[in-house]
Backbone as CSV, one residue per row, in Angstrom:
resi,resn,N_x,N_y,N_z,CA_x,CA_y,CA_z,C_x,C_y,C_z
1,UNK,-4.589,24.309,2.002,-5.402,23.183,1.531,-6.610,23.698,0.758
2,UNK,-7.223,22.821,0.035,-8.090,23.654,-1.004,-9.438,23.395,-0.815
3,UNK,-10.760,23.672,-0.378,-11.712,23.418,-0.422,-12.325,21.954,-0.812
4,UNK,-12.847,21.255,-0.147,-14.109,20.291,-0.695,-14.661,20.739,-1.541
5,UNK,-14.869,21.024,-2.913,-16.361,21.060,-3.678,-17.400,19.907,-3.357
6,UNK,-18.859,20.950,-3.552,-19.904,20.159,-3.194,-19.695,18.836,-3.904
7,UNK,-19.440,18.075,-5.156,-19.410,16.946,-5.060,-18.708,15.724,-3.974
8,UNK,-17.312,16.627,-3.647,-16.423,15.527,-2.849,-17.252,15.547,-1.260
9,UNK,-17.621,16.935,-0.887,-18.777,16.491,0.291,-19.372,15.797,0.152
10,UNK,-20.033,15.115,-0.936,-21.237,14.305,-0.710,-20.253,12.661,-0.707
11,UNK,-19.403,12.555,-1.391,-18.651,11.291,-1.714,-18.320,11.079,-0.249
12,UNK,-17.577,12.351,0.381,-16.998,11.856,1.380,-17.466,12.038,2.685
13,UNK,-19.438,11.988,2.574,-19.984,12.268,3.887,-19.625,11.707,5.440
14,UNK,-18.828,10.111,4.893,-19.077,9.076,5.784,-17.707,9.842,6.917
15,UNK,-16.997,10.496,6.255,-15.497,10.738,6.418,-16.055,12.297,7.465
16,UNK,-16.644,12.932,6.658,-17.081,14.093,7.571,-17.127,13.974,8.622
17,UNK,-18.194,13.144,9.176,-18.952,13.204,10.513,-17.789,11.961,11.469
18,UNK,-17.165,11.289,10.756,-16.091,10.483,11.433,-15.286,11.378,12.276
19,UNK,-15.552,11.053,13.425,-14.404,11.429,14.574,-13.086,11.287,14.515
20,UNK,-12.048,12.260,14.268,-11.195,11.974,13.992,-10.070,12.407,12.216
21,UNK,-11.384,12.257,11.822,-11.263,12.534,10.111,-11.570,14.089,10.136
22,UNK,-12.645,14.179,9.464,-13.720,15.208,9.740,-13.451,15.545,8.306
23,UNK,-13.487,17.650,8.543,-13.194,18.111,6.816,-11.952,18.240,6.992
24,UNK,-10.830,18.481,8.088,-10.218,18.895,8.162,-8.536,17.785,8.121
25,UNK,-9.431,16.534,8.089,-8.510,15.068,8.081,-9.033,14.756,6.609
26,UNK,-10.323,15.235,6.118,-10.343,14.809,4.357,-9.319,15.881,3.402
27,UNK,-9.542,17.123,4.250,-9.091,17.702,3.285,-6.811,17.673,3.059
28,UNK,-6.740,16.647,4.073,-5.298,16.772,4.561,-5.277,15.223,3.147
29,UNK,-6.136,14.186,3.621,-6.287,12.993,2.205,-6.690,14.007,0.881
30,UNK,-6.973,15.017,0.764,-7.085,15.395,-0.997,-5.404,16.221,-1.046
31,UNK,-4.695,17.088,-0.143,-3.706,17.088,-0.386,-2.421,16.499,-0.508
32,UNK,-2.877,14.869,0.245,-1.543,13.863,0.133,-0.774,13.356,-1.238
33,UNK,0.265,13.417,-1.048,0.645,12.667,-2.579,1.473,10.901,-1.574
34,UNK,0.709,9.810,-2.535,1.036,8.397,-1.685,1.319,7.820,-2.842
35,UNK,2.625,6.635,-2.303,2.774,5.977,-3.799,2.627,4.800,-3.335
36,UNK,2.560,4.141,-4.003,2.068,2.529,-3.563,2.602,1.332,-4.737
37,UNK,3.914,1.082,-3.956,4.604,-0.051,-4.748,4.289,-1.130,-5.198
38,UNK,3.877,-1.992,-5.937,3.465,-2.965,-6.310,1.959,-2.778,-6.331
39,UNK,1.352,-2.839,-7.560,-0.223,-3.256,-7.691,-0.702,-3.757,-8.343
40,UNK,-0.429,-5.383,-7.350,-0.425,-6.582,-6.981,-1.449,-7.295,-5.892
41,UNK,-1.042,-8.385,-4.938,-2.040,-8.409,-3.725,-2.208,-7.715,-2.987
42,UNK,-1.329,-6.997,-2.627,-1.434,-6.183,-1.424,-1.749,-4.475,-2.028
43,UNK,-1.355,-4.311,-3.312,-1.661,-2.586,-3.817,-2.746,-3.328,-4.421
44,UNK,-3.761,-4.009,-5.212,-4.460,-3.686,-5.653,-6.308,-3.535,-4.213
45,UNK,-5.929,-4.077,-2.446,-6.969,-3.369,-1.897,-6.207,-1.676,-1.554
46,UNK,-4.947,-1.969,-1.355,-4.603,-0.432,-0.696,-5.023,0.679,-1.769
47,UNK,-4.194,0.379,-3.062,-5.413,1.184,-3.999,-6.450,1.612,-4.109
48,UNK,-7.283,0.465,-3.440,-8.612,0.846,-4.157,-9.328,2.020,-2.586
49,UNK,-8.949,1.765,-1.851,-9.191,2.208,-0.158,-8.816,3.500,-0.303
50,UNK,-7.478,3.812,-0.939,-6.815,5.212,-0.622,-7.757,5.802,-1.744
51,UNK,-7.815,5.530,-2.882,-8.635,5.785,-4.177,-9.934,6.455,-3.395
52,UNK,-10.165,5.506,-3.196,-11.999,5.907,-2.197,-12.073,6.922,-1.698
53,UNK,-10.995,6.887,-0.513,-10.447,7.474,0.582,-10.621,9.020,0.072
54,UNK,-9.914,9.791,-1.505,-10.162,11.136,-1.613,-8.565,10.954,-1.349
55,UNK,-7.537,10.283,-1.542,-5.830,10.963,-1.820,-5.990,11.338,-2.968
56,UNK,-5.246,12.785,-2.760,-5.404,13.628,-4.113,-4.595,13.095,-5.293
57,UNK,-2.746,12.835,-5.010,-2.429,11.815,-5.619,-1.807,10.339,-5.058
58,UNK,-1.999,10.119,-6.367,-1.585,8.122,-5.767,-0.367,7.522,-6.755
59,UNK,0.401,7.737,-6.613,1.577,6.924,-7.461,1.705,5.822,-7.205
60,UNK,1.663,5.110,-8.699,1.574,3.246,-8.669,2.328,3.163,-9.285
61,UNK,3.484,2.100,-8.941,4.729,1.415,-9.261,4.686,-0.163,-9.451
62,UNK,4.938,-0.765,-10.950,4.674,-1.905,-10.646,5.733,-1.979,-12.338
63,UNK,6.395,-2.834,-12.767,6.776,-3.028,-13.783,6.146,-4.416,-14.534
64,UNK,5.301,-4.739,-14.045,4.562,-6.028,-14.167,3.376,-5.772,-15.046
65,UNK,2.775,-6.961,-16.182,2.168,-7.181,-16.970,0.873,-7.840,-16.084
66,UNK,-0.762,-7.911,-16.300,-1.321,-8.384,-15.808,-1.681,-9.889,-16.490
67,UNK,-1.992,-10.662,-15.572,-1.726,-12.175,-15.957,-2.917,-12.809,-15.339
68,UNK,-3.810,-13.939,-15.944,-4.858,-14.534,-15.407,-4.434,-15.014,-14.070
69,UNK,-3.366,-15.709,-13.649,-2.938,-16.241,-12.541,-3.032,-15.073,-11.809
70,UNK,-2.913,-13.803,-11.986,-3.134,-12.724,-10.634,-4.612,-12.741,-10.578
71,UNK,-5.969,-12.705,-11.007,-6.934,-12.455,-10.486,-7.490,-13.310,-9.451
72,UNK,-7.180,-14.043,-8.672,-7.482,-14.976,-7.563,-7.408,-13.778,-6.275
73,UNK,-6.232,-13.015,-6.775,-5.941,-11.915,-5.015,-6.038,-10.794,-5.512
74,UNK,-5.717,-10.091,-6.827,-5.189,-9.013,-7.669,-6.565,-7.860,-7.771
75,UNK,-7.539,-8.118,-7.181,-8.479,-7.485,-7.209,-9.247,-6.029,-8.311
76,UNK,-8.337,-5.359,-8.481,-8.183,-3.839,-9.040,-8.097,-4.301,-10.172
77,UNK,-8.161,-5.844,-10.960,-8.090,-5.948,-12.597,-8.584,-7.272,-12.974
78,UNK,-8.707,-7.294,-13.848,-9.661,-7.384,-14.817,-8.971,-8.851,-15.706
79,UNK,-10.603,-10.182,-16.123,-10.217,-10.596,-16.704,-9.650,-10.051,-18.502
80,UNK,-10.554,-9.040,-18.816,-9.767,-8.384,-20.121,-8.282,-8.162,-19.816
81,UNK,-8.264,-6.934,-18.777,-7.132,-6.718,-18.428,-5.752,-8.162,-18.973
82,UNK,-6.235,-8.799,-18.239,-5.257,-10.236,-18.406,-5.265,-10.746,-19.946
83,UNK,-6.266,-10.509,-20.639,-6.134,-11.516,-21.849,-5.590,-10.282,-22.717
84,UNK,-5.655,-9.242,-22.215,-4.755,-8.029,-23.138,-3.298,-7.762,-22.657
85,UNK,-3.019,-8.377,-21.953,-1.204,-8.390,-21.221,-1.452,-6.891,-20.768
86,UNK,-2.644,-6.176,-20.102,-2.606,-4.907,-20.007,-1.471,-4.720,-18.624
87,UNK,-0.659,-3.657,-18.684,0.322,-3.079,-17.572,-0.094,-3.377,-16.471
88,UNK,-0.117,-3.544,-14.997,-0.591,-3.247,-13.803,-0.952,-2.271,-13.245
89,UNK,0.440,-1.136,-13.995,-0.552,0.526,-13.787,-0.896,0.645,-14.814
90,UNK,-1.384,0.926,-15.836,-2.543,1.076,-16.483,-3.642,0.839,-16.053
91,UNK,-3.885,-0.807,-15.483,-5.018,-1.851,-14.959,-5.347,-1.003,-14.068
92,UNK,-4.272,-0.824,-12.781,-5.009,-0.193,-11.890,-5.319,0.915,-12.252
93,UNK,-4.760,2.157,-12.455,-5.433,3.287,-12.510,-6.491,3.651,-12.600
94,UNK,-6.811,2.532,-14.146,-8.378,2.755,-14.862,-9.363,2.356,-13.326
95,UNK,-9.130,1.266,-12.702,-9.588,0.992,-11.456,-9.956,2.234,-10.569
96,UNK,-9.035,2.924,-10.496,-9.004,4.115,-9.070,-9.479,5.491,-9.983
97,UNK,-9.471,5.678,-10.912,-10.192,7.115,-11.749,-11.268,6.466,-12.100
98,UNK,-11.795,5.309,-12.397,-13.310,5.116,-12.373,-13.974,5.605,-10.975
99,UNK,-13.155,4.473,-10.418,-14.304,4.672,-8.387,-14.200,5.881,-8.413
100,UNK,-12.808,7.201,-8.906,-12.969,8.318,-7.942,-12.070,9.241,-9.050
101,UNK,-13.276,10.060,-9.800,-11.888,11.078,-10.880,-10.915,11.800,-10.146
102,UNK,-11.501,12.062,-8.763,-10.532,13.461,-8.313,-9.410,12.922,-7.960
103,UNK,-9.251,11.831,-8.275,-7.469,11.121,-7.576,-6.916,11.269,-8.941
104,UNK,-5.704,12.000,-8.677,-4.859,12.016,-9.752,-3.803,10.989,-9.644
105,UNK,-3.861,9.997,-10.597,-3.241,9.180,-10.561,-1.313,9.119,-11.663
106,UNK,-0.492,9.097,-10.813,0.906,8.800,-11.588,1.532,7.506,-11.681
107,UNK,1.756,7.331,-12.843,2.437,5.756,-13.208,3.569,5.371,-13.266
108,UNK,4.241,4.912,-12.371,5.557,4.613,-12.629,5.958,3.204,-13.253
109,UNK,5.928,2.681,-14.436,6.116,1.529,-15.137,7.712,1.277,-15.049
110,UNK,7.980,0.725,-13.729,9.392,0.452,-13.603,9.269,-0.524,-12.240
111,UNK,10.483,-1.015,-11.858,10.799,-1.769,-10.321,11.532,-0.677,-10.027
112,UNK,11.147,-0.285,-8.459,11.903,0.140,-7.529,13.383,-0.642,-7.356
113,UNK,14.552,0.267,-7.279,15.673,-0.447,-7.552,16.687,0.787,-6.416
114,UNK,17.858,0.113,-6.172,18.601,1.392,-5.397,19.010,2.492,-6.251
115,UNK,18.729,2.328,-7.648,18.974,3.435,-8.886,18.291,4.629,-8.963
116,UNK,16.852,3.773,-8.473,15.919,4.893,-8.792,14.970,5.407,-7.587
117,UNK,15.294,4.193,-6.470,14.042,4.648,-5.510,14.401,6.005,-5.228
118,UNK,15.209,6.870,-4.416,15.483,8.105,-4.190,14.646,8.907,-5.210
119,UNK,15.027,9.079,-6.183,14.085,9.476,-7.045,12.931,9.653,-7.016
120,UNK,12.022,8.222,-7.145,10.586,8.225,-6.795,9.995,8.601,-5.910
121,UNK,10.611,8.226,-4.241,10.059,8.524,-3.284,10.094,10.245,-3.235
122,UNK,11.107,10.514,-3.308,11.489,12.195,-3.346,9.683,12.708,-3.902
123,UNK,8.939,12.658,-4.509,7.867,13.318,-4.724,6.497,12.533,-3.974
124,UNK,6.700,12.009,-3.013,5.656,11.874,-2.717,5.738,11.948,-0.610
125,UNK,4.736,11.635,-0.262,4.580,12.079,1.068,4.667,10.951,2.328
126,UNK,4.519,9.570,1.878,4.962,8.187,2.231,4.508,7.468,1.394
127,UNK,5.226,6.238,1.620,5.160,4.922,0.471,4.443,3.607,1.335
128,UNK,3.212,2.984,0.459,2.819,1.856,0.745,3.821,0.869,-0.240
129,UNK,4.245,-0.495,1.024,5.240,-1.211,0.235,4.481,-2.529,-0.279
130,UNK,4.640,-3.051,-1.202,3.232,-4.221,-1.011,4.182,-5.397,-2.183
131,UNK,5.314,-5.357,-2.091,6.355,-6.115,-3.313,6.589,-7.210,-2.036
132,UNK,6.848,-7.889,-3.633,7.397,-9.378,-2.474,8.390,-9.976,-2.414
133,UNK,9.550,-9.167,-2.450,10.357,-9.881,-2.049,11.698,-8.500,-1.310
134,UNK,12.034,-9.772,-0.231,12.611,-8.983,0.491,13.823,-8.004,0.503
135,UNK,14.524,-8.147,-0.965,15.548,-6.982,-1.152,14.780,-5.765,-1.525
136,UNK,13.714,-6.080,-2.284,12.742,-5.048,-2.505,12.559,-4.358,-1.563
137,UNK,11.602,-4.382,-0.318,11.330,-4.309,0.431,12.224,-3.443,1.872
138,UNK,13.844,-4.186,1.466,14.826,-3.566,2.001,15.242,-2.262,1.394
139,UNK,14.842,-2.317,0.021,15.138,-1.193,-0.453,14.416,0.200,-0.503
140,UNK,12.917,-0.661,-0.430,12.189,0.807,-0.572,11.765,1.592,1.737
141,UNK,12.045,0.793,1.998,12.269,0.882,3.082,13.260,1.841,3.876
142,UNK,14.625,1.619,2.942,15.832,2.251,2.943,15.742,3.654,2.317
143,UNK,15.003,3.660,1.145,14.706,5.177,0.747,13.895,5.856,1.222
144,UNK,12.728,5.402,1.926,11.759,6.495,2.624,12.823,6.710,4.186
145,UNK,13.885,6.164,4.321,14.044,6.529,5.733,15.354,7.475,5.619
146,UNK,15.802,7.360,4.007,16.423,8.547,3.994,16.036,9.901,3.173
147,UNK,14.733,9.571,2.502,13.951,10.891,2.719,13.452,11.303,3.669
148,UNK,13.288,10.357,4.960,12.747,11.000,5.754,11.141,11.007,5.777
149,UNK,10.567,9.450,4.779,9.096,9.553,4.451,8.660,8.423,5.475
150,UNK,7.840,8.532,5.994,6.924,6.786,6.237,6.934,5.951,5.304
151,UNK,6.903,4.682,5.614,6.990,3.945,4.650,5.654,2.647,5.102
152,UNK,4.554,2.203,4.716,3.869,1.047,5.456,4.437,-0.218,4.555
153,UNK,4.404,-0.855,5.504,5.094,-2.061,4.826,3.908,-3.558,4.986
154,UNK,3.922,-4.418,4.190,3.046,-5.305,4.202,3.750,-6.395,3.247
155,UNK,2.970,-7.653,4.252,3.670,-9.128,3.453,3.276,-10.334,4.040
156,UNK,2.567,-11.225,2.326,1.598,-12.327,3.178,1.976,-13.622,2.259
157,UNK,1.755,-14.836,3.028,2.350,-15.878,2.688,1.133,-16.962,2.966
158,UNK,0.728,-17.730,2.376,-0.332,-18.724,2.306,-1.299,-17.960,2.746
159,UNK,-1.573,-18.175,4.238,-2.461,-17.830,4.991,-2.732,-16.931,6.270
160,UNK,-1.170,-16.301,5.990,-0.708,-15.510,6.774,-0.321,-14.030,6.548
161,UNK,-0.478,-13.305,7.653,0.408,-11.503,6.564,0.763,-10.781,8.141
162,UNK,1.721,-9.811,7.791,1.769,-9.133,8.442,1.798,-7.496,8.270
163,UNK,1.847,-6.591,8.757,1.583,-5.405,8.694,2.640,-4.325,9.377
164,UNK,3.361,-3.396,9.108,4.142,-2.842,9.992,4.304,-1.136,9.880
165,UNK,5.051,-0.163,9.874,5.604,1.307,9.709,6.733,1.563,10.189
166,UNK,7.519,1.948,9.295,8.728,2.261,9.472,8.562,3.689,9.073
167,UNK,8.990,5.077,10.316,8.687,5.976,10.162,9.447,6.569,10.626
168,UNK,9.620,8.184,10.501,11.354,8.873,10.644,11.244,8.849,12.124
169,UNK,12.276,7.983,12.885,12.580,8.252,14.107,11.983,7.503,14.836
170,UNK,11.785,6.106,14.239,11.299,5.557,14.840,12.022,4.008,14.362
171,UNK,11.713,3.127,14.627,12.722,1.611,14.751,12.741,1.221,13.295
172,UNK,13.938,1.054,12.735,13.899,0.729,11.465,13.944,-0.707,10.639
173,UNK,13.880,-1.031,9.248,13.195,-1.954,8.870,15.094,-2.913,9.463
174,UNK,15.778,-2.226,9.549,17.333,-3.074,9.883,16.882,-3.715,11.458
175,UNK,16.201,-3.252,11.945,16.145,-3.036,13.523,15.254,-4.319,13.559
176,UNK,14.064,-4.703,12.729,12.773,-5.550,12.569,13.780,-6.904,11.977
177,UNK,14.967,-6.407,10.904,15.452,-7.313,10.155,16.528,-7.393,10.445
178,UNK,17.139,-7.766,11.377,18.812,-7.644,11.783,20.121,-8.595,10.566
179,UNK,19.234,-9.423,10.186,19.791,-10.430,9.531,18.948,-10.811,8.784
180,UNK,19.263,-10.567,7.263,18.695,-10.861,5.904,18.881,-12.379,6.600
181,UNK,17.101,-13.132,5.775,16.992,-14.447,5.575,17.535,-14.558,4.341
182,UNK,17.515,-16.135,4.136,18.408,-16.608,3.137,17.056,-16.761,1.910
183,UNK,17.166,-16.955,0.615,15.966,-17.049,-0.242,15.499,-18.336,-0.198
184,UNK,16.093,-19.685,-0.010,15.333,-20.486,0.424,14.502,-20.507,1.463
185,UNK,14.608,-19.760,2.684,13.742,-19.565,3.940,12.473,-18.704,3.610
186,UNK,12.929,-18.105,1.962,11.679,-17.348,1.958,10.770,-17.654,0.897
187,UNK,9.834,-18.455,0.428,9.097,-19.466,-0.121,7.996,-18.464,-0.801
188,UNK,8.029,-18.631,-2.216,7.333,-17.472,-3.119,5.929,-17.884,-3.182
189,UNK,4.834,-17.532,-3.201,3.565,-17.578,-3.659,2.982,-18.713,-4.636
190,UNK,4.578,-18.636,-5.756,3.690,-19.568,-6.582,4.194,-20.637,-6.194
191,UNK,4.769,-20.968,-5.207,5.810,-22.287,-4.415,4.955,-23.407,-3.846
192,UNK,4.084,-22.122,-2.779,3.696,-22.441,-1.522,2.312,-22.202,-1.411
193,UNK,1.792,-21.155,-2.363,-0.043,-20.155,-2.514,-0.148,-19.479,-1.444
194,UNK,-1.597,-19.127,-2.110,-1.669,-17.584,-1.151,-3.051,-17.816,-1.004
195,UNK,-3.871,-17.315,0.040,-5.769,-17.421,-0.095,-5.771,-15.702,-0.398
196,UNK,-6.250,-15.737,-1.560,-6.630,-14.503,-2.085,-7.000,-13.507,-1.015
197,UNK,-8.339,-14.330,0.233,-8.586,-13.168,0.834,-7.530,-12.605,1.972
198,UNK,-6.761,-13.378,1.987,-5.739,-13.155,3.124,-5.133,-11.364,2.699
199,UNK,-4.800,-11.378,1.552,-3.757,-10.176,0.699,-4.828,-8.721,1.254
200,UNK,-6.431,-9.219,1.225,-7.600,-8.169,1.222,-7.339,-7.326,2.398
201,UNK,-6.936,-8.722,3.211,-7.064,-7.860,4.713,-5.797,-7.467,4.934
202,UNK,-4.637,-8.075,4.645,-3.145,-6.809,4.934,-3.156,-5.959,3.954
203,UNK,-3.729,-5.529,2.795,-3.381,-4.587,2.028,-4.700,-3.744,2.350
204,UNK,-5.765,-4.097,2.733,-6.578,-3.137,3.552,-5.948,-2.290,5.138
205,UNK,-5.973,-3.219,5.532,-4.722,-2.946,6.911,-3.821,-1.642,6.748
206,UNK,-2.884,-1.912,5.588,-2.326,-1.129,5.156,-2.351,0.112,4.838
207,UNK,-3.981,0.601,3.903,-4.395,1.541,3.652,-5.065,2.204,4.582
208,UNK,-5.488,1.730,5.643,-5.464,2.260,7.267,-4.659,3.042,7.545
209,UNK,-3.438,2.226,8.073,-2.166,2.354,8.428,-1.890,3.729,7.461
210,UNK,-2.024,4.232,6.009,-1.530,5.383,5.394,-2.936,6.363,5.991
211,UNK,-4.096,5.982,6.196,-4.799,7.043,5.921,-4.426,7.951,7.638
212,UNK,-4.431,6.693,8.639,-4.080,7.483,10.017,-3.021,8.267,9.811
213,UNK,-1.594,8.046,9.275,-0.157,8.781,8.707,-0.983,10.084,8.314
214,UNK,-1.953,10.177,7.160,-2.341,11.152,6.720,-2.917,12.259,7.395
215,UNK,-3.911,11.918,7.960,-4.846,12.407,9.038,-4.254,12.639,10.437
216,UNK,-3.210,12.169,10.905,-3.217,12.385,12.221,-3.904,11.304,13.375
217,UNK,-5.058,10.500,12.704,-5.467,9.737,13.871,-5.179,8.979,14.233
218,UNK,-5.690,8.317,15.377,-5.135,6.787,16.079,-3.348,6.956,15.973
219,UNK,-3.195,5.799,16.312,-1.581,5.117,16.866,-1.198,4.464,15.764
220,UNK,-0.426,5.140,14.837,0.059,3.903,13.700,1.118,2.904,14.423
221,UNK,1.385,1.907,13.501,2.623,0.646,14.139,3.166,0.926,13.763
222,UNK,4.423,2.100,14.350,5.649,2.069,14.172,6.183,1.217,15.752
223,UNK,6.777,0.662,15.331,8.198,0.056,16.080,7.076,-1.419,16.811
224,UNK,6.013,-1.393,15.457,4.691,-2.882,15.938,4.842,-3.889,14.877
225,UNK,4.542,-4.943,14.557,4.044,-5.882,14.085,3.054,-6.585,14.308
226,UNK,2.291,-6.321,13.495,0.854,-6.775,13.280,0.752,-7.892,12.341
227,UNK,-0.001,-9.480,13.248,0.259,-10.590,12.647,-1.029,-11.027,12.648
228,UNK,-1.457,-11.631,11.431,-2.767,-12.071,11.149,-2.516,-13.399,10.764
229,UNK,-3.134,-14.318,11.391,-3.306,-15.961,11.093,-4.496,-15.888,10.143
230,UNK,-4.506,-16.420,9.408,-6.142,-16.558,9.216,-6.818,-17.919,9.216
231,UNK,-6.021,-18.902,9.302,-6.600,-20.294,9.615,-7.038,-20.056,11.019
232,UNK,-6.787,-19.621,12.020,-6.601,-19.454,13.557,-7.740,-18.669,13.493
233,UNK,-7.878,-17.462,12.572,-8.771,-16.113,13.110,-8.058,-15.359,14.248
234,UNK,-7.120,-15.030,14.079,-6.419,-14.235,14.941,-5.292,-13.594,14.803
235,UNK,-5.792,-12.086,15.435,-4.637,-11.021,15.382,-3.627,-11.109,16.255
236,UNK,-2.190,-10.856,16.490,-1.108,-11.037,17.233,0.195,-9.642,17.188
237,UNK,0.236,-9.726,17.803,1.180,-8.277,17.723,2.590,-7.951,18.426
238,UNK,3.674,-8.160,17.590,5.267,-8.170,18.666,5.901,-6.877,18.218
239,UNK,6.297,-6.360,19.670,7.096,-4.985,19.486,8.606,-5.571,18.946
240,UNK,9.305,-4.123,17.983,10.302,-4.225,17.758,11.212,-2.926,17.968
């Protein structure tokens, strides 16, 4: 692992003296490589967290154009962004090398597909999943578990989200999902809406969920589900 230079000490004082982290849990976040599917609601807080965070690299996957209708949850971009049809990785990147040059950021301007995920995942160290819809989801799920990567998975609906990890050897996303729902049971965003801040807190959640993977600390949710109401104000949690 390669040294802190005095600048990233000072960025990442808070991380130092954190129990748990230290130099020795930052310096494990400057050697991670994390990719983060969709940055969208849920990749544009995990982005910006891991960005912060000091991951050395961050691969963003999104084949999507940025659109005024995303800035309500989309956080990481920009009304220009939108009135220039700018990329999503483009948008974000510029986002995560402003807050933080030392993240080297890679762009994958494509959808994760069973063609190519193998591929993608193959270079990196686990995948944040943050796409919405559930073959997606089945899929990139399916490739980190036959690379053998973690995968955090996240997914929110009006006012609701949940949070999970599917990790080698541990209960898989078939195991959580025994039986594909049907696509009418599963009601899209622009159907049904979303409260912007709802996406903040599972795609924050999320970037938790990668930085403990990274570091070693705390208990990630593998074989958990983590359920957030937010009309209620309340967390809920079912083993799988």
């Amino acid at each position: 692992m390669s040294a802190l230079s005095a600048e990233e000490t000072r960025r990442y004082a808070r991380h130092l003296v954190l129990k748990d982290i230290g130099g020795a849990g930052q310096q494990r976040l400057k050697a991670a490589r994390v990719l983060v599917v969709g940055a969208g609601a849920l990749g544009s807080p995990a982005i910006a967290y891991l960005a912060a965070a000091g991951v050395g690299t961050l691969g963003i996957a999104d084949p999507d154009r940025v659109s005024l209708s995303n800035l309500q949850r989309q956080v990481v971009h920009t009304t220009e962004a939108a009135q220039g049809a700018a990329t999503k990785t483009d948008s974000a990147a510029s986002f995560a090398t402003r807050l933080n040059p030392n993240v080297n950021v890679v762009l994958h301007e494509l959808r994760i597909t069973d063609e190519n995920a193998s591929e993608v995942v193959a270079d990196y160290d686990l995948v944040l999943d943050g796409t919405d819809s559930f073959q997606s989801r089945q899929v990139i799920a399916g490739a980190g578990s036959v690379a053998g990567k973690p995968v955090v998975a996240g997914a929110v609906s009006m006012w609701d989200g949940t949070v999970t990890v599917f990790a080698p050897g541990g209960p898989s996303f078939a195991d959580l999902y025994p039986v594909a729902p049907e696509p009418e049971d599963l009601p899209s965003c622009e159907a049904v809406g979303v409260l912007g801040a709802v996406t903040g807190v599972i795609g924050t959640l999320m970037a938790v969920e990668a930085i403990k993977l990274i570091t070693g600390a705390g208990t990630p949710l593998v074989g958990r589900v983590l359920l957030y109401d937010g009309r209620a104000a309340r967390f809920t949690e079912v083993a799988y």
